[in-house]
N, CA, C and O atoms as a Maestro MAE file, in Angstrom:
{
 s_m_m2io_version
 :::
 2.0.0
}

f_m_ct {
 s_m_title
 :::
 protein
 m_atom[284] {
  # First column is atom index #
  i_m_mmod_type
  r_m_x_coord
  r_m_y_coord
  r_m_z_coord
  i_m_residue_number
  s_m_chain_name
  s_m_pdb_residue_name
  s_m_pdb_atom_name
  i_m_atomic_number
  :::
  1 25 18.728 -13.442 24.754 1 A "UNK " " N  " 7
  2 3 18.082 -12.807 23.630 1 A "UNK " " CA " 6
  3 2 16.727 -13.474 23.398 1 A "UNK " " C  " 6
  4 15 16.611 -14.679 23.622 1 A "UNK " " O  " 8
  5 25 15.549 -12.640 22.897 2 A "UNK " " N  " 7
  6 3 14.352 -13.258 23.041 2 A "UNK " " CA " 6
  7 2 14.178 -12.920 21.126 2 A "UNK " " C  " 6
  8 15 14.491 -12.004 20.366 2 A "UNK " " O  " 8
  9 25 13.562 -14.143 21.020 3 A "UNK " " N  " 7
  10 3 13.519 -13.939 19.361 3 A "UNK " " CA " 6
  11 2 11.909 -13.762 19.253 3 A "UNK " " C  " 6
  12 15 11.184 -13.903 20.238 3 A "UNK " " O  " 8
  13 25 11.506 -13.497 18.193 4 A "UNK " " N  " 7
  14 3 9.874 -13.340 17.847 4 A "UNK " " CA " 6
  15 2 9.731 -14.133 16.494 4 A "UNK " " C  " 6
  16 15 10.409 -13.753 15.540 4 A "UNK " " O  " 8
  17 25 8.947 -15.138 16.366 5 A "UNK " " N  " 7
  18 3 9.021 -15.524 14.920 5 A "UNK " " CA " 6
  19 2 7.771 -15.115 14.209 5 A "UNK " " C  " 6
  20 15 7.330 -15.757 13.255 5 A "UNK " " O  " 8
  21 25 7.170 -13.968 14.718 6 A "UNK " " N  " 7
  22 3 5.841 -13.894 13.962 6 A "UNK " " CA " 6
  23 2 5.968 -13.412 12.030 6 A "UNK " " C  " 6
  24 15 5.144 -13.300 11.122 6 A "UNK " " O  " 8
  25 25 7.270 -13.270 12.134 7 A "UNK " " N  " 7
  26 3 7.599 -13.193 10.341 7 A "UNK " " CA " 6
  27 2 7.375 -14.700 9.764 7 A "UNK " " C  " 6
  28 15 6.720 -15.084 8.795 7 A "UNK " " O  " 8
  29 25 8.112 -15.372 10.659 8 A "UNK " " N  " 7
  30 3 7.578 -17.095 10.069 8 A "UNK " " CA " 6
  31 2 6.166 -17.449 10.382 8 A "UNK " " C  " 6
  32 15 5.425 -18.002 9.569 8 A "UNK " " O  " 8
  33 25 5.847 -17.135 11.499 9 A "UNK " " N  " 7
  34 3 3.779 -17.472 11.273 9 A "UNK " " CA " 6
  35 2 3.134 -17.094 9.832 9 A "UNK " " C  " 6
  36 15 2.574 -17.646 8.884 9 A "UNK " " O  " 8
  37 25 3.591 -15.718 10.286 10 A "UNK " " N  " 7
  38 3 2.712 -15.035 9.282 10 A "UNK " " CA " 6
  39 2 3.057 -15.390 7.640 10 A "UNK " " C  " 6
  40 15 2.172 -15.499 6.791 10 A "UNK " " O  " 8
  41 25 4.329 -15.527 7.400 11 A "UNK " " N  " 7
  42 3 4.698 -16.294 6.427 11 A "UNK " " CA " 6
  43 2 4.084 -17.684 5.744 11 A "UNK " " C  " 6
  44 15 3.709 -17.920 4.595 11 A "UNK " " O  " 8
  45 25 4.139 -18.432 6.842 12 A "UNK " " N  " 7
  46 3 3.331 -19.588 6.750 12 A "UNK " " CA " 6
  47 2 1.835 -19.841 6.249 12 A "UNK " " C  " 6
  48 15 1.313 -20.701 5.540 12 A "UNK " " O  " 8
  49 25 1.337 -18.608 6.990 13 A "UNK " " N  " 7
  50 3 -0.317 -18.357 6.171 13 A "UNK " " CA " 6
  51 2 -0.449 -17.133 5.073 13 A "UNK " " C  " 6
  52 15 -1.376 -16.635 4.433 13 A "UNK " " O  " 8
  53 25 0.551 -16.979 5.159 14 A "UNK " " N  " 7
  54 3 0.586 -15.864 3.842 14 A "UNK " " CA " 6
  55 2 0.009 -14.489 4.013 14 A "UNK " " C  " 6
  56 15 -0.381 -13.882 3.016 14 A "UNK " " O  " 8
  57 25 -0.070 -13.971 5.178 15 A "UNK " " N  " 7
  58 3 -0.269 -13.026 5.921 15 A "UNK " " CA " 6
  59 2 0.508 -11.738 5.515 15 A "UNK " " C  " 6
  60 15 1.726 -11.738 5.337 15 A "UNK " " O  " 8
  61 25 -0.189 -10.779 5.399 16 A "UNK " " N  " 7
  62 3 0.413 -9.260 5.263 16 A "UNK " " CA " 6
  63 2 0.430 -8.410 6.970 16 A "UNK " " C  " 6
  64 15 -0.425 -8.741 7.791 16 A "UNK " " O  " 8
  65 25 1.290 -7.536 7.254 17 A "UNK " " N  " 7
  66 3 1.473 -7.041 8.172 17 A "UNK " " CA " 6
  67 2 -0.411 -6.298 8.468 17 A "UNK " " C  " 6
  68 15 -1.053 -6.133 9.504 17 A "UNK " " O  " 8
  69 25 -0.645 -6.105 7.424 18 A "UNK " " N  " 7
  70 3 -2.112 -5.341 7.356 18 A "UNK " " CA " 6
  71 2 -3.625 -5.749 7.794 18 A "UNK " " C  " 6
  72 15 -4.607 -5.175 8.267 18 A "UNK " " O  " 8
  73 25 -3.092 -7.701 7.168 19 A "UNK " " N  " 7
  74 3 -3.768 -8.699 7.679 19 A "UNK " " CA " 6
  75 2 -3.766 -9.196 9.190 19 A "UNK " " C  " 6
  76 15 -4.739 -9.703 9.749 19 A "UNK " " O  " 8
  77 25 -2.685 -9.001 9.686 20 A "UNK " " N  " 7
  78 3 -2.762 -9.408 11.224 20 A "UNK " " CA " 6
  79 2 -3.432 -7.977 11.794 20 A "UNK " " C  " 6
  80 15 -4.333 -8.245 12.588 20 A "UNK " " O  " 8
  81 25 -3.254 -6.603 11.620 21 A "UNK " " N  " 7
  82 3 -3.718 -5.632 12.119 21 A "UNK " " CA " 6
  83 2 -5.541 -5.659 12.082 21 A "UNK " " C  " 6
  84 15 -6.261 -5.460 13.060 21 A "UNK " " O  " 8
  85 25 -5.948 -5.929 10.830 22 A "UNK " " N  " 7
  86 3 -7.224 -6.222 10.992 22 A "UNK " " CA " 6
  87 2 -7.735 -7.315 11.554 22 A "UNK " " C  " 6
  88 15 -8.966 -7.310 11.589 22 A "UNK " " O  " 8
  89 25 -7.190 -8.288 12.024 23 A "UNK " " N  " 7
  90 3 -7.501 -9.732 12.885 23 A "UNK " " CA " 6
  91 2 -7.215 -9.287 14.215 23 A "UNK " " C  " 6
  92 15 -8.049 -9.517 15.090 23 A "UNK " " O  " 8
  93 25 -6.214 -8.715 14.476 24 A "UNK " " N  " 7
  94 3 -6.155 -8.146 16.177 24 A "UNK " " CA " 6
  95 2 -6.358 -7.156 16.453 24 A "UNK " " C  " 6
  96 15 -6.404 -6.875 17.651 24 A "UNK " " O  " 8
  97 25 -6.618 -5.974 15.263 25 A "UNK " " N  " 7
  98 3 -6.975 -4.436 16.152 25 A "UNK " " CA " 6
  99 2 -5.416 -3.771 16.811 25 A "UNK " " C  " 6
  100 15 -5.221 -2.782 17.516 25 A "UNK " " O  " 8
  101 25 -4.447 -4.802 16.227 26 A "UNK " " N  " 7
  102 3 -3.090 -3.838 17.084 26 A "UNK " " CA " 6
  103 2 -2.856 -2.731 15.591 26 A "UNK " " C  " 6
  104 15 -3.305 -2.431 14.484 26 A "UNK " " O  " 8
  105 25 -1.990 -2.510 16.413 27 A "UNK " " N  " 7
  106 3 -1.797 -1.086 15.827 27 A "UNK " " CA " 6
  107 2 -0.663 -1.380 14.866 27 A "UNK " " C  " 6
  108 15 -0.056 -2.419 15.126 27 A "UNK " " O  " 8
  109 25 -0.081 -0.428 13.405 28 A "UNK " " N  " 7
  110 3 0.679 -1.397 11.958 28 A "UNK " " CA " 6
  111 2 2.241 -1.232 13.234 28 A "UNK " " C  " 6
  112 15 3.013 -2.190 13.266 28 A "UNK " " O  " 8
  113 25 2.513 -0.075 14.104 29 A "UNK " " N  " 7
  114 3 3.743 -0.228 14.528 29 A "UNK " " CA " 6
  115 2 3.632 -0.979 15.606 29 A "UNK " " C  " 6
  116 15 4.786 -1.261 15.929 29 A "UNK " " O  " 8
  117 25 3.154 -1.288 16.079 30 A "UNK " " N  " 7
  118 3 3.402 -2.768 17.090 30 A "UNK " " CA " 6
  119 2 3.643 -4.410 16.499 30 A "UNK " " C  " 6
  120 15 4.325 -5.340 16.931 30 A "UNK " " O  " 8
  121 25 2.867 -4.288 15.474 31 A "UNK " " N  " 7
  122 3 2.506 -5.398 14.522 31 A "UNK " " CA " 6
  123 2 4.301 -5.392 13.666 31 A "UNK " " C  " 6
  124 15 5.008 -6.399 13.698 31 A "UNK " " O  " 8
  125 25 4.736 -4.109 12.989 32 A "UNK " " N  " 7
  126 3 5.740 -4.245 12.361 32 A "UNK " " CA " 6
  127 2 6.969 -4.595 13.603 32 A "UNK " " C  " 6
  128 15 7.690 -5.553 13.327 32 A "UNK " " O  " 8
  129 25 7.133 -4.170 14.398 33 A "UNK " " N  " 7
  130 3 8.291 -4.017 15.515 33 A "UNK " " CA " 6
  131 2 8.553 -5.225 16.043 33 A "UNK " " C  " 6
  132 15 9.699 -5.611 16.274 33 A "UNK " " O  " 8
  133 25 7.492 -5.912 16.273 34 A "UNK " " N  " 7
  134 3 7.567 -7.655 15.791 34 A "UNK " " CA " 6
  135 2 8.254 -8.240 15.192 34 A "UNK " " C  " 6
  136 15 9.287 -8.864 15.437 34 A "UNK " " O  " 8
  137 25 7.304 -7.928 13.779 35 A "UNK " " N  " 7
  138 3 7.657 -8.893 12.651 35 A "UNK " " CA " 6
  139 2 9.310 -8.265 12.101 35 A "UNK " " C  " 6
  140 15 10.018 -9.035 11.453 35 A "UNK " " O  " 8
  141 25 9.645 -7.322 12.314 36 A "UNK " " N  " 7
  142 3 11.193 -7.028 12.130 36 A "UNK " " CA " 6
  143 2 12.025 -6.908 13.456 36 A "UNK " " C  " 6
  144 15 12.947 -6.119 13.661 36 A "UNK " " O  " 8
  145 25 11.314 -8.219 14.652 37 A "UNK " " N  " 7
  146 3 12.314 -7.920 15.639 37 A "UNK " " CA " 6
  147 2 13.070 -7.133 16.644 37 A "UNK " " C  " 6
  148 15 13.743 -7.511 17.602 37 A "UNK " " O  " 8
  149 25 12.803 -5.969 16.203 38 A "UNK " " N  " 7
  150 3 13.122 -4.336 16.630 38 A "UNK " " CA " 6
  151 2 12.483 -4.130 18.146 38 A "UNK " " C  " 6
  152 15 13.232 -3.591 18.961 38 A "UNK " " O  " 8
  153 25 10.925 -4.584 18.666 39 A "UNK " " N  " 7
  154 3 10.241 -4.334 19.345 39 A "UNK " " CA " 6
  155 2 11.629 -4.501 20.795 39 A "UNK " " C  " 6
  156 15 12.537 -5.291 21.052 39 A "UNK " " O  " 8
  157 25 10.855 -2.798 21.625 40 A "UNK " " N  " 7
  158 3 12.013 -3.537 23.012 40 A "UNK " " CA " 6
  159 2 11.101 -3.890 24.136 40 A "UNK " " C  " 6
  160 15 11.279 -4.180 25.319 40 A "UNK " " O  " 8
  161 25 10.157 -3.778 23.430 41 A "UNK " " N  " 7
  162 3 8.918 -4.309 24.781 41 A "UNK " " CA " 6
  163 2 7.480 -4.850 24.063 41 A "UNK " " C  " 6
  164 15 7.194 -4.581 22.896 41 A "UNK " " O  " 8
  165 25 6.674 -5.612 24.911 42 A "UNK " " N  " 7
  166 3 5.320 -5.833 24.397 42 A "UNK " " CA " 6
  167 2 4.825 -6.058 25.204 42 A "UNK " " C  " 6
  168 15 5.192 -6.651 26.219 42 A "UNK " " O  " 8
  169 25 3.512 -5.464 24.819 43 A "UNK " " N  " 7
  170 3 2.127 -5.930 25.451 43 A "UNK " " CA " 6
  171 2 1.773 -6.704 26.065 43 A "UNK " " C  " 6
  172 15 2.738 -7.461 25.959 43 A "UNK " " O  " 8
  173 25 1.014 -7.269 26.782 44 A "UNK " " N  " 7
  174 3 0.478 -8.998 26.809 44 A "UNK " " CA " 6
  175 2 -0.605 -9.057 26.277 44 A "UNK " " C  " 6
  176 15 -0.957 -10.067 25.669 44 A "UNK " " O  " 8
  177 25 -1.491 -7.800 26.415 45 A "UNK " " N  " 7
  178 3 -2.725 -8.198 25.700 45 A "UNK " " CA " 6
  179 2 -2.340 -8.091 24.040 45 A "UNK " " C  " 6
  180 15 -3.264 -8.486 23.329 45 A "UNK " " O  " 8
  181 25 -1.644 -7.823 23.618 46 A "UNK " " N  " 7
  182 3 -0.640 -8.047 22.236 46 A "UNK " " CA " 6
  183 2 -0.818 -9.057 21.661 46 A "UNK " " C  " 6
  184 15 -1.408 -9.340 20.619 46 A "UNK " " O  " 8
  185 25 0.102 -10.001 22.897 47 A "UNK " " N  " 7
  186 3 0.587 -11.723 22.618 47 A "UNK " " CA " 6
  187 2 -0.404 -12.413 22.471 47 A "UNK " " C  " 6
  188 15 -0.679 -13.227 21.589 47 A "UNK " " O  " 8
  189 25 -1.150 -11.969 23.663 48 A "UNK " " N  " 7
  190 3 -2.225 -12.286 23.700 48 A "UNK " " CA " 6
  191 2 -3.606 -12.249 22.181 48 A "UNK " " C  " 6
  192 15 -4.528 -12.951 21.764 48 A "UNK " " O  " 8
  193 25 -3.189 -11.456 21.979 49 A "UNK " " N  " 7
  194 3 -4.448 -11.192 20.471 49 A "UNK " " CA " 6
  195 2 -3.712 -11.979 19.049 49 A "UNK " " C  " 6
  196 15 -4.308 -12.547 18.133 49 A "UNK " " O  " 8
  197 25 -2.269 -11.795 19.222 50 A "UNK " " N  " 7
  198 3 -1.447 -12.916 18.358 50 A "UNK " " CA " 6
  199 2 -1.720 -14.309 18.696 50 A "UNK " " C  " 6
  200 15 -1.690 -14.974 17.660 50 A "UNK " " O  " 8
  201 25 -1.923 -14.877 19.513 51 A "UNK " " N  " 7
  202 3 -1.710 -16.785 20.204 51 A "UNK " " CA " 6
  203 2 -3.271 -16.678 19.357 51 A "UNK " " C  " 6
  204 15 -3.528 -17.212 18.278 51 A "UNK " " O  " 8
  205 25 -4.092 -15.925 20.099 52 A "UNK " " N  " 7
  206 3 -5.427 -16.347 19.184 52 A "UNK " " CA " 6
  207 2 -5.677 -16.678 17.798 52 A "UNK " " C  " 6
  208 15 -6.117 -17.606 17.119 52 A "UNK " " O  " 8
  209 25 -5.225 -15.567 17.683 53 A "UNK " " N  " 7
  210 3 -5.107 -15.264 15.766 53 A "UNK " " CA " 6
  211 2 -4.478 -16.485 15.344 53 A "UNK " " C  " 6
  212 15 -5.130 -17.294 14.684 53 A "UNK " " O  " 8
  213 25 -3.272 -16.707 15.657 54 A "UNK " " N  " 7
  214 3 -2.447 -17.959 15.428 54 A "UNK " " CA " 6
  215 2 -2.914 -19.566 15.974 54 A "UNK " " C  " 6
  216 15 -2.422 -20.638 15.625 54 A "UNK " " O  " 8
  217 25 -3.888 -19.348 16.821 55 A "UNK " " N  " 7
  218 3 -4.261 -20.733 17.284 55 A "UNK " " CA " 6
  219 2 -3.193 -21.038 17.560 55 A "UNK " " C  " 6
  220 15 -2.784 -21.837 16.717 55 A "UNK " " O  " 8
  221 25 -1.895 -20.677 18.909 56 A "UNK " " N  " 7
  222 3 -0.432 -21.244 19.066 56 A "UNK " " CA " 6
  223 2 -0.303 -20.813 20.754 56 A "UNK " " C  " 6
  224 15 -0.988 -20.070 21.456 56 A "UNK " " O  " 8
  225 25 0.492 -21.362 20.938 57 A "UNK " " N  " 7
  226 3 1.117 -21.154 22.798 57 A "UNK " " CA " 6
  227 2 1.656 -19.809 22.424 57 A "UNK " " C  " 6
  228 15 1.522 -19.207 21.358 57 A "UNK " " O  " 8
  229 25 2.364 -19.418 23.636 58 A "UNK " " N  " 7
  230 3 3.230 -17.852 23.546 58 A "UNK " " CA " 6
  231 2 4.420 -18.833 23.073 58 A "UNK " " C  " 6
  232 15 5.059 -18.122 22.296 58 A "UNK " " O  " 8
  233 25 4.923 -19.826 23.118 59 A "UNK " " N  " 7
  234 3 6.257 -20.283 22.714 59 A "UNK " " CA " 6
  235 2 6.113 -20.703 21.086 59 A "UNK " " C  " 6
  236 15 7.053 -21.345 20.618 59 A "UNK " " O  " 8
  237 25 5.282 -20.461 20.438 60 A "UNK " " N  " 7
  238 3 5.514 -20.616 19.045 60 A "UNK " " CA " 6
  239 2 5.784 -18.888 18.424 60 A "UNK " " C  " 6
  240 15 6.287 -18.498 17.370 60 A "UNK " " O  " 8
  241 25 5.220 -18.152 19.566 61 A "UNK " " N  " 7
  242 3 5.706 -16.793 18.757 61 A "UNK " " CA " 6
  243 2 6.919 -16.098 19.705 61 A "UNK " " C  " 6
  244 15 7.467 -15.329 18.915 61 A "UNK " " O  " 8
  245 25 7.477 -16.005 20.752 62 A "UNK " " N  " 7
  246 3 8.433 -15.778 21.374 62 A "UNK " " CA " 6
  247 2 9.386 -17.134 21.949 62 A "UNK " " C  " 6
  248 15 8.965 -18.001 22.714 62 A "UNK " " O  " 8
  249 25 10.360 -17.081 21.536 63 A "UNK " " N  " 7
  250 3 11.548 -17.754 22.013 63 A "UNK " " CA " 6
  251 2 13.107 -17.372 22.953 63 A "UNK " " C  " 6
  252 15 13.824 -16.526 22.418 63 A "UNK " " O  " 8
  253 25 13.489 -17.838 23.993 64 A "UNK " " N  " 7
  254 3 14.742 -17.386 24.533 64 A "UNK " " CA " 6
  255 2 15.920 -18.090 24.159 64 A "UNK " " C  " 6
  256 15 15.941 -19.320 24.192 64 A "UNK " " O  " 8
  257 25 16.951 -17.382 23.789 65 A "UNK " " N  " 7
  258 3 17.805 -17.923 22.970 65 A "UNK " " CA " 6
  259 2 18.709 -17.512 23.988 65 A "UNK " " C  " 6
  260 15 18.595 -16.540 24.735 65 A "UNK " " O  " 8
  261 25 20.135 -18.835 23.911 66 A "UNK " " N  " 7
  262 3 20.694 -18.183 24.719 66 A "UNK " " CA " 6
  263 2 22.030 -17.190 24.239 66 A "UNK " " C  " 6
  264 15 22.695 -17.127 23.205 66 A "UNK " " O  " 8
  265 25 22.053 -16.531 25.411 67 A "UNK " " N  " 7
  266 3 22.858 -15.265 25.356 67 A "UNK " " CA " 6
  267 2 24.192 -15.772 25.123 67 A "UNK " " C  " 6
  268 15 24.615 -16.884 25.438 67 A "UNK " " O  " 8
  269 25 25.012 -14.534 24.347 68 A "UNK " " N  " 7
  270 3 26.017 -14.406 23.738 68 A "UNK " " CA " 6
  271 2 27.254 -14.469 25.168 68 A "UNK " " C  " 6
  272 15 28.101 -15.331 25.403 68 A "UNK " " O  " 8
  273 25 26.959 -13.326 25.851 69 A "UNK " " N  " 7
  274 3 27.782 -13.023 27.404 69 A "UNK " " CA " 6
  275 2 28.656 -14.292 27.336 69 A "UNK " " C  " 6
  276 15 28.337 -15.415 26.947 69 A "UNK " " O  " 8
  277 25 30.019 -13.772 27.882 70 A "UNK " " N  " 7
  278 3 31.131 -14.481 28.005 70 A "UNK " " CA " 6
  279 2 31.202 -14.461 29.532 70 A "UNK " " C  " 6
  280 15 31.507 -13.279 29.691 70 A "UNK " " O  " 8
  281 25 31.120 -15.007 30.826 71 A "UNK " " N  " 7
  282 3 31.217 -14.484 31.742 71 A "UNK " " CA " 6
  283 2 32.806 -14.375 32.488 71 A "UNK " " C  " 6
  284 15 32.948 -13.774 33.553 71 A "UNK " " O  " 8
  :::
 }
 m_bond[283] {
  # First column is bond index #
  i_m_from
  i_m_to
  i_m_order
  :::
  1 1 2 1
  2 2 3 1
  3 3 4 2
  4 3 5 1
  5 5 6 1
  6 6 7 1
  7 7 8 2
  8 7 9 1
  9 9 10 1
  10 10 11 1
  11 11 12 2
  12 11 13 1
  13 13 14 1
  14 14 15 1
  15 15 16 2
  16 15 17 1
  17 17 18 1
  18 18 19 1
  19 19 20 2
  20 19 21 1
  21 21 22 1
  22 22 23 1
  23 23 24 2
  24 23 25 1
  25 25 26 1
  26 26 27 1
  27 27 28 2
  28 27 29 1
  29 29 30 1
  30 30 31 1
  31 31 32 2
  32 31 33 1
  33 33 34 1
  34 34 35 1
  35 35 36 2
  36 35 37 1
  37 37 38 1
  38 38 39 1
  39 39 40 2
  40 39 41 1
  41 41 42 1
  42 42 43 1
  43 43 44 2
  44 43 45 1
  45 45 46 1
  46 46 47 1
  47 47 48 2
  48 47 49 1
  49 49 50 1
  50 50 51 1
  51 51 52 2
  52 51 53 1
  53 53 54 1
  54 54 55 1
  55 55 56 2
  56 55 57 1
  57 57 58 1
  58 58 59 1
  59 59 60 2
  60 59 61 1
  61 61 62 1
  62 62 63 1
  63 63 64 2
  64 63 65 1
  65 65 66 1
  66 66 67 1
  67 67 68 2
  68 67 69 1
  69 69 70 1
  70 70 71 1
  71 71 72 2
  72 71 73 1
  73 73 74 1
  74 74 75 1
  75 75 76 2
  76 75 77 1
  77 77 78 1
  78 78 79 1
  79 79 80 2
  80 79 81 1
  81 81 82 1
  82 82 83 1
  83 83 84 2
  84 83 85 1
  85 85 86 1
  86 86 87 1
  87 87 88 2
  88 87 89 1
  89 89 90 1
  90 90 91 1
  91 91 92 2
  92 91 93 1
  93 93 94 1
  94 94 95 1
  95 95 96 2
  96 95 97 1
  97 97 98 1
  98 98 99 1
  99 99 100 2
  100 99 101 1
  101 101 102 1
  102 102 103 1
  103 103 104 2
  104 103 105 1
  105 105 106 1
  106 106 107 1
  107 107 108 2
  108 107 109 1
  109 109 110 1
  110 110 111 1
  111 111 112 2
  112 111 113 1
  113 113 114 1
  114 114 115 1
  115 115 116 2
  116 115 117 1
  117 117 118 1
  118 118 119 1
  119 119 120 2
  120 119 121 1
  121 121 122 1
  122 122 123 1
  123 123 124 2
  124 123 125 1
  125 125 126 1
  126 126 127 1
  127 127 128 2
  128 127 129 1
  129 129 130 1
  130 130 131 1
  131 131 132 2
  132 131 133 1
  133 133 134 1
  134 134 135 1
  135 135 136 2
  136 135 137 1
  137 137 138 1
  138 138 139 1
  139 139 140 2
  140 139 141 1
  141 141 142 1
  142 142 143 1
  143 143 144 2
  144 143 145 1
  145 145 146 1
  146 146 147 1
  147 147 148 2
  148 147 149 1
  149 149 150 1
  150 150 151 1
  151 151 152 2
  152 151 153 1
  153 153 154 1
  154 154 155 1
  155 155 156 2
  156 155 157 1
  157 157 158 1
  158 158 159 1
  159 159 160 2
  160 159 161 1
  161 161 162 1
  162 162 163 1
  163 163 164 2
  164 163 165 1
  165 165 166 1
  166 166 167 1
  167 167 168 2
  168 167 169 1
  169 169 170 1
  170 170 171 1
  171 171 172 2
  172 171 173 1
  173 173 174 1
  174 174 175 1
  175 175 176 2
  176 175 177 1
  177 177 178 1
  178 178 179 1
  179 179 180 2
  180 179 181 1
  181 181 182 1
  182 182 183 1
  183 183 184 2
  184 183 185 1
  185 185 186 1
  186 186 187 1
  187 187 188 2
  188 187 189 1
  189 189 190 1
  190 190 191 1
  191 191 192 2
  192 191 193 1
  193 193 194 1
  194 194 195 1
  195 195 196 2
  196 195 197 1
  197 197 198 1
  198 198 199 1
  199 199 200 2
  200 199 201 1
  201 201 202 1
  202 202 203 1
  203 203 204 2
  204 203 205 1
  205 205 206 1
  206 206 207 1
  207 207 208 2
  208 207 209 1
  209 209 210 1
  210 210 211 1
  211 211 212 2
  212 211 213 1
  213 213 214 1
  214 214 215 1
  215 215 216 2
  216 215 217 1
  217 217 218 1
  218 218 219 1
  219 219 220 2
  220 219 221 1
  221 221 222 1
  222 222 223 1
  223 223 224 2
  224 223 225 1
  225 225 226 1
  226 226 227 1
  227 227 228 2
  228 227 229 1
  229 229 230 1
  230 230 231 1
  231 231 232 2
  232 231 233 1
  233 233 234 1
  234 234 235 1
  235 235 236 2
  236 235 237 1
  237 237 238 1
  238 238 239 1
  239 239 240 2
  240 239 241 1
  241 241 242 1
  242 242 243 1
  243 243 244 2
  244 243 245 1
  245 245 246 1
  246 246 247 1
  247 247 248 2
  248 247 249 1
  249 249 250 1
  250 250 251 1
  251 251 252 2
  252 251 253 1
  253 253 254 1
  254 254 255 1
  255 255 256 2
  256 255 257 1
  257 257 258 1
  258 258 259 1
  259 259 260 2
  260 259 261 1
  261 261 262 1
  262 262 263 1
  263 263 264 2
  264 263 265 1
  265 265 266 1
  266 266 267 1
  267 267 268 2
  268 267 269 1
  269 269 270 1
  270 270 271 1
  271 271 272 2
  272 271 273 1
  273 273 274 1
  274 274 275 1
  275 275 276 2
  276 275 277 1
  277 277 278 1
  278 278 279 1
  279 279 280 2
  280 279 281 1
  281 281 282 1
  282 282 283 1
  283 283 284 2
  :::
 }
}
């Protein structure tokens, strides 16, 4: 499972979903699908416009968690 914490970034600076859209030019449903986790795919030039914005690696906004699977 891959987690996204851009609800905690953005949290952290007190950021509105509206506020990251005008700092990266992404679009409010890419930006929301994120921040509620939902997203089943992304961009790179995405992550990419997030790490900036955030001044952060890709591992402060995506994480791999491990899987549930029983084998």
């Amino acid at each position: 499972m891959i987690r996204c914490h851009l609800a905690r970034l953005m949290g952290e600076r007190k950021m509105r979903i509206s506020d990251v859209m005008r700092e990266t030019g992404l679009s409010r449903t890419t930006v929301t699908l994120l921040y509620k986790e939902t997203a089943l795919k992304v961009d790179l030039e995405a992550l990419d416009k997030l790490c900036d914005l955030f001044n952060c690696p890709l591992s402060d906004i995506l994480e791999k968690m491990p899987s549930d699977r029983q084998g």
